[in-house]
TORBAFI-803811 format. One record per residue: x, y negated, z negated of N, C-alpha, C, O in turn; residue number from 0. Coordinates in Angstrom, 3 decimals. Layout:
BEGIN
X;Y;Z;X;Y;Z;X;Y;Z;X;Y;Z;NUM
...
***
This chain:
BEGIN
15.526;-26.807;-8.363;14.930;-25.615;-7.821;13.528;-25.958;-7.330;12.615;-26.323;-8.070;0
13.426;-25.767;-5.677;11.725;-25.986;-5.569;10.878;-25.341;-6.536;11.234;-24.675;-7.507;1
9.471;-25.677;-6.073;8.235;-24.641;-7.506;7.432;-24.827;-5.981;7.660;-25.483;-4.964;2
6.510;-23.999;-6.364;5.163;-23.717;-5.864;4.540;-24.669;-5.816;3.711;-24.434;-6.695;3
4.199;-26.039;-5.259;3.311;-27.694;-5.483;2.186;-27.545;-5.697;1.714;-28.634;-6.023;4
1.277;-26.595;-5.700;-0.242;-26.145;-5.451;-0.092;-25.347;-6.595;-1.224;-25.325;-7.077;5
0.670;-24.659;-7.332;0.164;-23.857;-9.106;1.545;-24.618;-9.695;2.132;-23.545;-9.551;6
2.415;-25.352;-10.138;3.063;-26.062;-10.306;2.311;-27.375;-11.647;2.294;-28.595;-11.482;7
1.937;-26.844;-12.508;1.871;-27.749;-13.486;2.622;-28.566;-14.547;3.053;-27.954;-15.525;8
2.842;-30.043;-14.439;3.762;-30.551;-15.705;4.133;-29.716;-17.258;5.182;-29.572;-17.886;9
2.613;-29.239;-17.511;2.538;-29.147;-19.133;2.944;-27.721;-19.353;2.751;-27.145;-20.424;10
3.553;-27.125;-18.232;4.328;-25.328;-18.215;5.242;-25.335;-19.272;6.023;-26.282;-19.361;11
5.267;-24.323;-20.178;6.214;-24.419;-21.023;7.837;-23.733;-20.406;8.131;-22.696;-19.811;12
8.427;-24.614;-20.781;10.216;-24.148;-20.291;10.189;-22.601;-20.739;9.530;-22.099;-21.649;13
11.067;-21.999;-19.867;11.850;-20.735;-19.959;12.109;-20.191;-20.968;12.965;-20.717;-21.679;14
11.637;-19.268;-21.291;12.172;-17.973;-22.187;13.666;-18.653;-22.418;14.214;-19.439;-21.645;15
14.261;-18.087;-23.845;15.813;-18.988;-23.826;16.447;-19.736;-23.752;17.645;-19.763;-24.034;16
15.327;-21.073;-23.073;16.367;-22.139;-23.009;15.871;-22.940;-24.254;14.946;-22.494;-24.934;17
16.617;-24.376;-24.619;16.623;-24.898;-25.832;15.210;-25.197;-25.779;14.480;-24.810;-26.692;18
14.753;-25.850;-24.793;13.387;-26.288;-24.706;12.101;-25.161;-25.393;11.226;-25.366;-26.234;19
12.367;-24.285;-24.826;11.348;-23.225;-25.055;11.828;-22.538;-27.169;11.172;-21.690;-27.776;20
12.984;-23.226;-27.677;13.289;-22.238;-28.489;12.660;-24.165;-29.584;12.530;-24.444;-30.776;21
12.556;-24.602;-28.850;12.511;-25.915;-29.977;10.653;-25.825;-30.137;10.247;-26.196;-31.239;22
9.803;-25.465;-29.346;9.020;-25.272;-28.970;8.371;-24.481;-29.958;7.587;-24.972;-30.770;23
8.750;-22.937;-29.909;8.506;-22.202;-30.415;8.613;-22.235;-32.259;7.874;-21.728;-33.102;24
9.895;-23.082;-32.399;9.916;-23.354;-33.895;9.180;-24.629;-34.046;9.481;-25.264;-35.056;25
8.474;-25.036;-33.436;7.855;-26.330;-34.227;6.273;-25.784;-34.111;5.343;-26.187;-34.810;26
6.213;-25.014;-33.312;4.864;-24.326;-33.329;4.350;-23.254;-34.613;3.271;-22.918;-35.101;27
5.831;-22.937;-34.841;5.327;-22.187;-36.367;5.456;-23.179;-37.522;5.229;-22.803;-38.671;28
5.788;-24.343;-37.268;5.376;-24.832;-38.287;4.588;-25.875;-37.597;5.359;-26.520;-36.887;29
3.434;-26.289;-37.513;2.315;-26.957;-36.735;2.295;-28.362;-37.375;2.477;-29.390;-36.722;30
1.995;-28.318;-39.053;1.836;-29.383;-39.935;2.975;-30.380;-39.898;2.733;-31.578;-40.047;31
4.302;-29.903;-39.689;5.761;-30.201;-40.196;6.572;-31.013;-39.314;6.740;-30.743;-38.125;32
7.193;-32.247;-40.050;7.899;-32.846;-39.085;9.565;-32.832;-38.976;10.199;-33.078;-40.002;33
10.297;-32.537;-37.695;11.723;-32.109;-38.577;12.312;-32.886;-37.350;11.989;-33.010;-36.168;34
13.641;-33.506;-38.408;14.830;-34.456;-37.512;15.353;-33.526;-36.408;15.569;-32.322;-36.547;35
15.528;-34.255;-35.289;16.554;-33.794;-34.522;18.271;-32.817;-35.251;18.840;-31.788;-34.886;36
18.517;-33.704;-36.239;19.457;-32.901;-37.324;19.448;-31.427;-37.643;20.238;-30.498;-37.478;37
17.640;-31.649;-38.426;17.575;-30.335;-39.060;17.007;-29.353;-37.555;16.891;-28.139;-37.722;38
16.832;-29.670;-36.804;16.443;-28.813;-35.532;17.482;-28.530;-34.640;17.466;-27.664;-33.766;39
18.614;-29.505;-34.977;20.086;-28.892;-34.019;20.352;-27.943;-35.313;20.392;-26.831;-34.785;40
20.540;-27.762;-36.595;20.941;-27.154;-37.773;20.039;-25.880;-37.454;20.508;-24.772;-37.193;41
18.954;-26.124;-37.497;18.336;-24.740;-38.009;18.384;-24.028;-36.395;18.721;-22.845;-36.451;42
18.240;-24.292;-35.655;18.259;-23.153;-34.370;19.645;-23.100;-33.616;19.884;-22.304;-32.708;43
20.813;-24.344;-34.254;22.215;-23.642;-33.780;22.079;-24.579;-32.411;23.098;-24.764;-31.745;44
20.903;-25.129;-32.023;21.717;-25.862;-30.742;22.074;-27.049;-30.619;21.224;-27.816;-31.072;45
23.448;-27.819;-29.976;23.837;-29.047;-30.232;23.186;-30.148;-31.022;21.989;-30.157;-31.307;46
23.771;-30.771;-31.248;22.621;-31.894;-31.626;22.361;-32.874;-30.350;21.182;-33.210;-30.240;47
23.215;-33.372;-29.406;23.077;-33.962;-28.255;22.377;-33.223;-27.232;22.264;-33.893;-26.206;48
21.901;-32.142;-27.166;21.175;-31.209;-26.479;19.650;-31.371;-27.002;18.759;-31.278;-26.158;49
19.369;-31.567;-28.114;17.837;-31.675;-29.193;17.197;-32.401;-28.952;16.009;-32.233;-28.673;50
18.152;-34.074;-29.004;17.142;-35.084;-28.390;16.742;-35.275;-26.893;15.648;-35.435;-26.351;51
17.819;-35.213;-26.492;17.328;-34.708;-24.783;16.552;-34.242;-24.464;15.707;-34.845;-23.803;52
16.421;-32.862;-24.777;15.324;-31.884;-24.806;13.990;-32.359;-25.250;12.953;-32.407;-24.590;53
14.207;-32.718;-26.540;12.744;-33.612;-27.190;11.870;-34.367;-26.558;10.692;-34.131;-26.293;54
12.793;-35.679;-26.241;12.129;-36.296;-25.269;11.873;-36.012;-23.953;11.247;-36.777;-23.219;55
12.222;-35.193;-23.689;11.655;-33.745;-21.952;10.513;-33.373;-22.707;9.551;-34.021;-22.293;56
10.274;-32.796;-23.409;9.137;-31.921;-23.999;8.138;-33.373;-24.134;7.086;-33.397;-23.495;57
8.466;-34.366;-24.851;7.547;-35.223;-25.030;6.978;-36.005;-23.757;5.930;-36.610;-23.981;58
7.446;-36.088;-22.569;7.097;-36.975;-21.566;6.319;-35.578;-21.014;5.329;-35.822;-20.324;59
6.565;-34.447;-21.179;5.291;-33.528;-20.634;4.374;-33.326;-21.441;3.461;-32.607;-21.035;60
4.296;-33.793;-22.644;3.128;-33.778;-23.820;3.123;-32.814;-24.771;2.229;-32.544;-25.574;61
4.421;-32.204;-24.592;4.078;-30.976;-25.503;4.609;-31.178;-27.312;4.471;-30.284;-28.147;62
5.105;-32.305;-27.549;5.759;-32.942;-28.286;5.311;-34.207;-28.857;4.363;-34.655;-28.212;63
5.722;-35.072;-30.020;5.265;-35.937;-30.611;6.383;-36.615;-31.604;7.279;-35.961;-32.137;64
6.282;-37.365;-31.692;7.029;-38.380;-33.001;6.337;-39.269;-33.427;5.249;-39.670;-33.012;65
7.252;-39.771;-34.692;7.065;-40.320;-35.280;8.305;-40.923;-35.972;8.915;-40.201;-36.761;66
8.798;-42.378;-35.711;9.824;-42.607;-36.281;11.094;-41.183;-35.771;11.189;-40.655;-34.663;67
11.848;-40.914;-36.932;12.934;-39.703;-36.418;12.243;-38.746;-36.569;12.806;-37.759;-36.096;68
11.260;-38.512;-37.007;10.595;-36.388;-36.991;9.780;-36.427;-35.840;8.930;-37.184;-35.371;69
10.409;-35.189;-35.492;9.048;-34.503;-34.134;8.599;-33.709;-34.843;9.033;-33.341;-35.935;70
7.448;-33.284;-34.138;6.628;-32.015;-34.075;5.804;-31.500;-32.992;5.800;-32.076;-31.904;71
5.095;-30.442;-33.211;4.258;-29.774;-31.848;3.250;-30.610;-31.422;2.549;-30.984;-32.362;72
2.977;-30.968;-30.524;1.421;-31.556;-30.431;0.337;-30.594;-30.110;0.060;-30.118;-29.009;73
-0.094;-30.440;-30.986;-1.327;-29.387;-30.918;-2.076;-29.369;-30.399;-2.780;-28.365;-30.298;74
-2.401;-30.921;-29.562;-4.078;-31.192;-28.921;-3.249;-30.640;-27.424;-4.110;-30.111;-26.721;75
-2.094;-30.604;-26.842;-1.740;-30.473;-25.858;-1.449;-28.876;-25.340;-1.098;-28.547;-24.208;76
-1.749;-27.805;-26.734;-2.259;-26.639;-26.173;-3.040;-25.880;-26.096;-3.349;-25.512;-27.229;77
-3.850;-25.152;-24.989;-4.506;-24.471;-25.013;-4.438;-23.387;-25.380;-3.316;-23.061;-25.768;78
-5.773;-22.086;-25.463;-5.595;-21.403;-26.290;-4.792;-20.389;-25.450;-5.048;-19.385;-26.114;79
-4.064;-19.987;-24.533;-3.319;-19.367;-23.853;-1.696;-19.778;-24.213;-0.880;-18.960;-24.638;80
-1.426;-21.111;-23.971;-0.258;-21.433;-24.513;0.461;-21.471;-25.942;1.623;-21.655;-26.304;81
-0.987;-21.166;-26.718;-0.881;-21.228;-28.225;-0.400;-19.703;-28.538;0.472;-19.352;-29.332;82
-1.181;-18.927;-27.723;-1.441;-17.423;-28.477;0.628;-16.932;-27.706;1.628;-16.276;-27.998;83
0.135;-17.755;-26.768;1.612;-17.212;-25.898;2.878;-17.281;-26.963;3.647;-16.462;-27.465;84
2.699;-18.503;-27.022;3.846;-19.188;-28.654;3.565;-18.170;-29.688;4.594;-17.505;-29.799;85
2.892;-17.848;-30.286;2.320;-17.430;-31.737;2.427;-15.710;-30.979;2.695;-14.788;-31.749;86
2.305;-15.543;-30.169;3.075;-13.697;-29.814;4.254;-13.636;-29.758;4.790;-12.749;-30.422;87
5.061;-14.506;-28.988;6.813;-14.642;-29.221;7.597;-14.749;-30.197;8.768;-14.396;-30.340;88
6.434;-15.576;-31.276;6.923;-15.809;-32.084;7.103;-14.773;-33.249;7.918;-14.755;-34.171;89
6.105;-13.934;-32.923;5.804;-12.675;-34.090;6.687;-11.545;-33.215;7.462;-10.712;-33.682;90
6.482;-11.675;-32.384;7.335;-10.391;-31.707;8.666;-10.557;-32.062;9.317;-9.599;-32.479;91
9.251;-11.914;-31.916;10.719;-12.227;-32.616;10.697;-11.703;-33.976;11.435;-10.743;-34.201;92
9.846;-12.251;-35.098;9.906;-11.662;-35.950;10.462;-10.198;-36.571;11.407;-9.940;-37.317;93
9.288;-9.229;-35.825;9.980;-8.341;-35.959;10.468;-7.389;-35.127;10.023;-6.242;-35.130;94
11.352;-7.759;-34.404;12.071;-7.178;-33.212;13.231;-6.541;-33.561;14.275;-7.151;-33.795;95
13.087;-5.091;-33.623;13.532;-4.299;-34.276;13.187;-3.309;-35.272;13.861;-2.341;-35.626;96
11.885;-3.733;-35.737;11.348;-2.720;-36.679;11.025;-1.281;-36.191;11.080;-0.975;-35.000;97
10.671;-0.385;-37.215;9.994;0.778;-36.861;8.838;0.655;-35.739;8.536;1.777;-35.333;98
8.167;-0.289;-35.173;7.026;0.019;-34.633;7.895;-0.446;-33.127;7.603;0.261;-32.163;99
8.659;-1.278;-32.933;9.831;-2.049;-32.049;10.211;-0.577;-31.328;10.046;-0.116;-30.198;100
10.820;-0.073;-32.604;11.986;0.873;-31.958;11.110;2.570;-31.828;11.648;3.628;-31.500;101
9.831;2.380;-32.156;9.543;3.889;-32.435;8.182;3.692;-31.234;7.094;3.177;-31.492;102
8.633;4.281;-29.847;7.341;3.073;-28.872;6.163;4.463;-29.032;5.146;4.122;-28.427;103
6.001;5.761;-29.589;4.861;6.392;-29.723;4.469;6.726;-31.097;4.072;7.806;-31.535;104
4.714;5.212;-31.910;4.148;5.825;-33.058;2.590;5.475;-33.483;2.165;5.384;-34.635;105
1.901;5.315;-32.344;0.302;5.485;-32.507;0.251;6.521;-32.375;-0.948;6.797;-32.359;106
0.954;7.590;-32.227;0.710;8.891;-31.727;0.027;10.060;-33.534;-0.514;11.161;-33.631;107
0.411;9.152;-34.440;0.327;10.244;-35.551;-0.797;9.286;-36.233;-1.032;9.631;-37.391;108
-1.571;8.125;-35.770;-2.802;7.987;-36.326;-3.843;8.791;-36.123;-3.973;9.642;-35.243;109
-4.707;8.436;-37.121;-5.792;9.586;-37.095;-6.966;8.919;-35.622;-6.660;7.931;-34.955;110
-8.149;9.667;-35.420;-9.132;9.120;-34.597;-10.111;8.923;-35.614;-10.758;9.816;-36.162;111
-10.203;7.289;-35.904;-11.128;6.688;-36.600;-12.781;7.029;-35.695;-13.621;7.619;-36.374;112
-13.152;6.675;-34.314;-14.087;7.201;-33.744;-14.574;8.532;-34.617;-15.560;8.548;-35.354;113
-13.707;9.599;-34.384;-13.807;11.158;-34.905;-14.282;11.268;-35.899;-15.258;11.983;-36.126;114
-13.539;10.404;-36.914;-13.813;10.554;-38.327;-15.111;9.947;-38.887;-15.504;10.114;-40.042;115
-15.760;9.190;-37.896;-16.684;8.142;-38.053;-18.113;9.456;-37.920;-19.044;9.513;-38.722;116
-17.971;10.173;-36.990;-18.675;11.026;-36.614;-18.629;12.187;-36.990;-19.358;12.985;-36.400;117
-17.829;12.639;-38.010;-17.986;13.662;-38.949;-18.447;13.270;-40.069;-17.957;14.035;-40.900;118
-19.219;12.394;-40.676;-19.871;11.485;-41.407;-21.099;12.181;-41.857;-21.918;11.593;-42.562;119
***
């Protein structure tokens, strides 16, 4: 698929959904942690011949690291936009579905802290 050559950067993180972006996202919540291709086809369900592939894609754009068989995130390779981006998807996955998910005006029954500040 062409891209745009002029805003077109290597270090873009892959697509919403695809393995890339979901291997991504779990190694970013765990930052410290190093996990086999095994336990990363195991724990997110996708192939295992799909993991390393992917891995080493993620790693020749920098977003990735090894060591021996464990990867992990490389941290120096995101900024604070790509970080917060990860770390919102990642919480929004979390809880996707909750009361605040499914209930979209329930700021509506907080109080006005301003107000209350000023009846003081």
């Amino acid at each position: 698929m062409p891209v745009d050559f002029e805003s077109y950067h290597p270090n873009d993180l892959p697509n919403e959904g695809t393995n890339g972006r979901r291997l991504l996202e779990y190694l970013a919540q765990h930052p410290e942690l190093g996990f086999t291709p095994s336990e990363l086809a195991n724990e997110l369900e996708i192939p295992r011949g799909s993991v390393g592939t992917t891995l080493s894609r993620l790693e020749e754009r920098g977003l990735v690291r090894h060591k021996g068989e464990y990867w992990a995130i490389n941290s120096e390779a995101y900024d604070a936009q790509t970080a917060s981006e990860i770390g919102l998807r990642a919480v929004a996955d979390q809880f996707e579905g909750d009361h605040y998910d499914t209930t979209p005006d329930w700021d509506a029954a907080l109080s006005d802290v301003d107000a209350e500040k000023s009846d003081e």
